[in-house]
N, C-alpha and C positions, 0 to 999 in steps of 0.2 A: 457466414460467421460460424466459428466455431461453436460447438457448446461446452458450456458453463460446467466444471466441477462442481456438486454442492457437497459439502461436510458442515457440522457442526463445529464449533469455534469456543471454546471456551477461555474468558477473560476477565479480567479485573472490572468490576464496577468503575472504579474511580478511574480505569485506561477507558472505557469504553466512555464514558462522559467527554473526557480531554477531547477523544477522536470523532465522537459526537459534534461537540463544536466546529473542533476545524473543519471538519467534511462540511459542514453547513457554512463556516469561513469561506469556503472552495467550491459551492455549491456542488455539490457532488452527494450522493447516500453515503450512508456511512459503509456500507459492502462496496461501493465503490472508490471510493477514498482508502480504504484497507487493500483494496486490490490494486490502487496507483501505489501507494506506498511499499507493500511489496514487493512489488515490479521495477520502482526506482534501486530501492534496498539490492535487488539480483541484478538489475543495469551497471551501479556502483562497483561492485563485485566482481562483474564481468561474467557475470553469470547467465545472463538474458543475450549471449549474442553481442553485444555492445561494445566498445572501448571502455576498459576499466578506468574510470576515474582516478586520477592522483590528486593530493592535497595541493597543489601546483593550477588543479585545471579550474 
């Protein structure tokens, strides 16, 4: 497995709550729930390798 980037994150109290819940919705941490999310966000994109999504798919 590869290793992990660490940086520091700096974010909205009231975004980091929101993303609080859902990671817990998703049972997932909330660093790991930010790390699906921006992974879907760069898949979407076609950024990650992936088929870029269209509003179609």
């Amino acid at each position: 497995m590869a290793k992990k980037k660490s940086f520091p994150l700096r974010i909205d109290p009231d975004l980091y709550k929101i993303i609080e819940r859902w990671a817990q919705d998703e049972f997932r941490s909330v660093n790991g729930h930010i790390e699906f999310l921006l992974k879907e966000a760069a898949r979407r994109e076609g950024r990650l390798g992936g088929k870029k999504k269209t509003q179609d798919d």
